[in-house]
N, C-alpha and C positions, 0 to 999 in steps of 0.2 A: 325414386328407387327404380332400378333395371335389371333385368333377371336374362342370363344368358338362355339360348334354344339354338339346337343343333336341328339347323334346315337342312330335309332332306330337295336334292336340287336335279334326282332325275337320276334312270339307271345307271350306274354303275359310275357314279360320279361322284366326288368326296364329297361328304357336308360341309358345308358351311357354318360358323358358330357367331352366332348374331346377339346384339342384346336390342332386349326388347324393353316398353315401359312400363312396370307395372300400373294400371290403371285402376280405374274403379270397377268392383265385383259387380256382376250388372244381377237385377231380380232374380231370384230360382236360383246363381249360382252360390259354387263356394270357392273359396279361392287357398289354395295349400301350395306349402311350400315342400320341395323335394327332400324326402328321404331315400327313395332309390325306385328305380325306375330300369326294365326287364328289357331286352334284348329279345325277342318273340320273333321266332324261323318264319315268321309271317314276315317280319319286318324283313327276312334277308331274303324271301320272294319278292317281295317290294323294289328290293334294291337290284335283285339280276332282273326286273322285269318282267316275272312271271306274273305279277298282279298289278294291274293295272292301279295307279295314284296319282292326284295333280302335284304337279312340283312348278313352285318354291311350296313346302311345307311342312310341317311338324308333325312327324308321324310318332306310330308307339302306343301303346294301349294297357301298359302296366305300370301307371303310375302309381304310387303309395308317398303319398306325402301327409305334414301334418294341417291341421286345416287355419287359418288364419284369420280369415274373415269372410264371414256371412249376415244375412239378416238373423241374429236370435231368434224371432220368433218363428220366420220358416222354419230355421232349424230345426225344431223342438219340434215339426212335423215329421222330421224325419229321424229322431233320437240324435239331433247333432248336434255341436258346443263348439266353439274355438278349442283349441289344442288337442284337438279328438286328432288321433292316426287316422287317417283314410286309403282307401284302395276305391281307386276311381275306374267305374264298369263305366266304356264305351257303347255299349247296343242299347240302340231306342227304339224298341220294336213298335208295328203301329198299333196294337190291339184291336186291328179291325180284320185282318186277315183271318181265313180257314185256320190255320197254326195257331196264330194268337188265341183265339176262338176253342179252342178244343187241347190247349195246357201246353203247347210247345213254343213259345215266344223266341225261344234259343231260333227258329228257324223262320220266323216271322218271312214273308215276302217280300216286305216293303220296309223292310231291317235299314235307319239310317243310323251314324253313328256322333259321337258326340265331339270328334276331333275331327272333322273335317272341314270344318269354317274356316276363311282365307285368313291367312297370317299378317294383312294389309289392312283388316280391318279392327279395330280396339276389343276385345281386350288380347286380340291373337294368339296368345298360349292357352292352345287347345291340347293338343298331344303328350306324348309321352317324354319327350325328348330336350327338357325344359326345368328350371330350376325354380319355377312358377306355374300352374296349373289352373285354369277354371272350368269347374264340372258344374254342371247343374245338380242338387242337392239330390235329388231324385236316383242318381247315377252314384254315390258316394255311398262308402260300406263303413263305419266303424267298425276299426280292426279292436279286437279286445284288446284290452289291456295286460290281459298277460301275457300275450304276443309281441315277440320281438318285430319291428315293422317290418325290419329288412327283411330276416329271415322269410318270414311272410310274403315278401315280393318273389323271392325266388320262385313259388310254382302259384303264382298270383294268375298267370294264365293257363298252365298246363296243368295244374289241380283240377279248377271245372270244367278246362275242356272233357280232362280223360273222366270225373263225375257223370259229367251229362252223357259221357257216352255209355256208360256203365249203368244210369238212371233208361236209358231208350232200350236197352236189350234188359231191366228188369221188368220195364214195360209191354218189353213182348214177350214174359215169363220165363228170362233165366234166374234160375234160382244160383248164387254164386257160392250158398253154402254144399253145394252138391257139386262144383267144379272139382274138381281129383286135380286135372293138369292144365295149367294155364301158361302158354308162349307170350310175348314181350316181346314184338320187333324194334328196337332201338334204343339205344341209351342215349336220347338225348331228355329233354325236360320233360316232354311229357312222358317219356318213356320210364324214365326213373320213375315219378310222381307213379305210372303205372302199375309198377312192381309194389309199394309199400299199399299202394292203395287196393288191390287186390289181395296180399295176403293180411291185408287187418278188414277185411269184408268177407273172409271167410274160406278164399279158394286157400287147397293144402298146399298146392307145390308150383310153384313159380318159377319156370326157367324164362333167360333172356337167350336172344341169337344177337350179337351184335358184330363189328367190327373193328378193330383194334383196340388199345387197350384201355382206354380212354371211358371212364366208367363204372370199370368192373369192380371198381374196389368197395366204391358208391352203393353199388348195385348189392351188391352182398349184405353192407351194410342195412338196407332198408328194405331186405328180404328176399332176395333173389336165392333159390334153393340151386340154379343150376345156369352155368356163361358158357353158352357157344360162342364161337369165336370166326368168322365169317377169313378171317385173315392167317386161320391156321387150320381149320378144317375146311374142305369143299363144301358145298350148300346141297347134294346130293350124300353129303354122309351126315351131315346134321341133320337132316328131311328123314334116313333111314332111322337116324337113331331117337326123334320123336315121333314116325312112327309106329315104334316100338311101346310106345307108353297105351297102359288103360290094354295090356294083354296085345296088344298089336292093331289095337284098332286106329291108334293116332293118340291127338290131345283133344283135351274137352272145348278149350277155348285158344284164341288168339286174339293179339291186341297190336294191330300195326300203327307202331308209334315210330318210323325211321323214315317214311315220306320218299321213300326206292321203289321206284313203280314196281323192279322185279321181285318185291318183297312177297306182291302179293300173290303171285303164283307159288312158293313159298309154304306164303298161310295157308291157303286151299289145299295145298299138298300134305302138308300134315295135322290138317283135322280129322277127327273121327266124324263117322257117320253123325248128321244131326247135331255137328258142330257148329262154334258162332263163333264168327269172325270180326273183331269190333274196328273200325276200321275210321279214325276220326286223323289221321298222318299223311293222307296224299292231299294236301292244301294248295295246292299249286297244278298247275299243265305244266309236268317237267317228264313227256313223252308216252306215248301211247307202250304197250306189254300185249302177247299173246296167251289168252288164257285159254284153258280145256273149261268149254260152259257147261259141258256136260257133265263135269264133276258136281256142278252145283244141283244139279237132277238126280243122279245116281245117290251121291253122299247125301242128297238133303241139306247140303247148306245151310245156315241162316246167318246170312251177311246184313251187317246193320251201319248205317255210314251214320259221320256224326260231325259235324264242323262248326257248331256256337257251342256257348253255355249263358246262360241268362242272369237274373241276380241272384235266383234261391240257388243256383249252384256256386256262385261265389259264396254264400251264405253258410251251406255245408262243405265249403273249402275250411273256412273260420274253424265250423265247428269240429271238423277231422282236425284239426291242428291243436286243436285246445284238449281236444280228449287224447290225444299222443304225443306228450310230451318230452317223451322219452325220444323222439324222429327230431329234435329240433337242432338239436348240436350236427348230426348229422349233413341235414337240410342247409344250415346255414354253410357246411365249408361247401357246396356245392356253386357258392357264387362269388365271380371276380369282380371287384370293384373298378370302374373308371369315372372318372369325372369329365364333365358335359365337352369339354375341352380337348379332352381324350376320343373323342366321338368315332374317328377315324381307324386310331387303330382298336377300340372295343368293336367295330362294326367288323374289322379284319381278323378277329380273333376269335366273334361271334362265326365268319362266314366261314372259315378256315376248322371252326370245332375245336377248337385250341383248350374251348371250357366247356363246363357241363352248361352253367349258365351266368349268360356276363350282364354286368349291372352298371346303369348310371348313376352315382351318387353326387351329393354335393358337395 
């Protein structure tokens, strides 16, 4: 048996689509075959070179496949079975770190990940990007079963990121049923997942700023009370006219999810006094911006950065999905399908924004 993988082969250079053999599941893993597999703006910093990856290899970190074979009895350590759905978490925090140590693993220091083993050596489908998969069981989620799998892929990464980051500023006592006005910079995955995941946690009114038109419709749907438009208003009349919100003081919160370094002068600009700014979308070194730091003195600030999620926020990705099920129709036209073969131009169409979110399937 051979199972194709689209190797990534260095910036900005096509993949490659290889078949590999499927081999034997080695101990602790489990081995799943693809149901669809996420396209992650990580993946397309990967690929202009903003983050650093060895190449030749199999990148991707949103796989959902169904599982196929494991040892039963580890299984059963970990609630697993052959034909279970899975969603395969890549972070292997060490639990010996200060982080680890005091309930943050999402930021672990010594964070290695579960796909990055050479694709030279047996059973080499480690990544996302693969129509075979082996995860260590440990790292494997049974996705419910009233959960559609795919659908589930879709914000399979940009769910717990924007969680975890929403889980660090409750941490440091924002209460979100007291947000009046909440900003959304970006309509991209996590940005969407932003917008519904705020107004079902409580904040009243949810505007997005985005840029062109690509979203909006999405956005509305899964709660967006209010769509700036970066490509038909200036960012100096969208800045005056939130703010205006909360009597003239600004907005209560922001959540930069568009990864535009100048967004975030932007966000600073229209918070109110003793505003928070969530800020888990600049993942990459894509150019230094001039901030006024004095705002963050005067106004009081409280800016909170956020760039993992761990398992218990995949965990409450499941469980927000299962208790709104009325978001899933939705959720699901959010994503375009390609096959492993397709690799090239799904990566061209991911980098391009052509979709909200593009998927590998088999």
């Amino acid at each position: 048996m051979k199972a194709k993988a689209a190797v990534f082969m260095g910036p900005e250079k096509d993949f490659e689509v290889r078949e590999f053999e499927v081999t034997a599941t080695p101990k602790g893993y489990g081995r799943s075959e693809l149901i669809a597999s996420g396209i992650c703006g990580t993946d397309v910093h990967m690929h202009r070179g903003k983050l650093a990856v060895e190449a030749p290899s199999i990148i991707g970190h949103e796989f959902v496949g169904r599982l196929t074979d494991l040892d039963e009895k580890e299984g059963k350590k970990y609630g697993l079975k052959a034909g279970d759905a899975v969603l395969a978490d890549i972070a292997v925090p060490c639990g010996e770190c200060l982080l680890c140590k005091t309930g943050d693993d999402a930021n672990c220091v010594n964070m290695q990940v579960t796909n990055g083993r050479s694709i030279e050596e047996a059973p080499y489908l480690y990544g996302g990007y693969t129509e075979v998969n082996y995860t260590p069981l440990a790292n494997l989620i049974k996705i419910p079963d009233e959960l559609d799998p795919v659908m589930t892929t879709i914000f399979a990464c940009p769910g717990p990121t924007a969680i975890h980051a929403c889980k660090l500023a409750t941490l440091a006592g924002v209460d979100f049923s007291k947000i009046g006005v909440a900003v959304v910079q970006g309509l991209g995955p996590v940005g969407c997942f932003a917008v519904m995941y705020l107004k079902k946690i409580g904040v009243k009114k949810v505007c997005v700023i985005t840029a062109g038109d690509n979203g909006k419709e999405e956005a509305k749907a899964l709660g967006a009370d209010c769509i700036y438009d970066l490509t038909r208003e200036s960012a100096a009349d969208i800045t005056k006219a939130l703010q205006k919100e909360n009597d003239g003081l600004g907005v209560d919160l922001c959540f930069e999810a568009s990864g535009a370094p100048q967004a975030v002068v932007q966000g600073m600009d229209i918070l109110r006094n003793r505003g928070v700014y969530l800020v888990p979308g600049q993942y990459s070194n894509s150019g230094g911006i001039e901030i006024q730091p004095q705002m963050i003195t005067f106004k009081a600030l409280h800016i909170i950065g956020s760039s993992q999620y761990s398992v218990s926020d995949v965990k409450t990705y499941l469980d927000f999905l299962c208790a709104n099920p009325n978001l899933h129709p939705t959720i699901l036209k959010l994503g375009n399908k390609y096959t492993i073969d397709q690799i090239n131009e799904a990566f061209a169409d991911a980098r391009n924004k052509n979709n909200i979110k593009t998927l590998l399937v088999k």
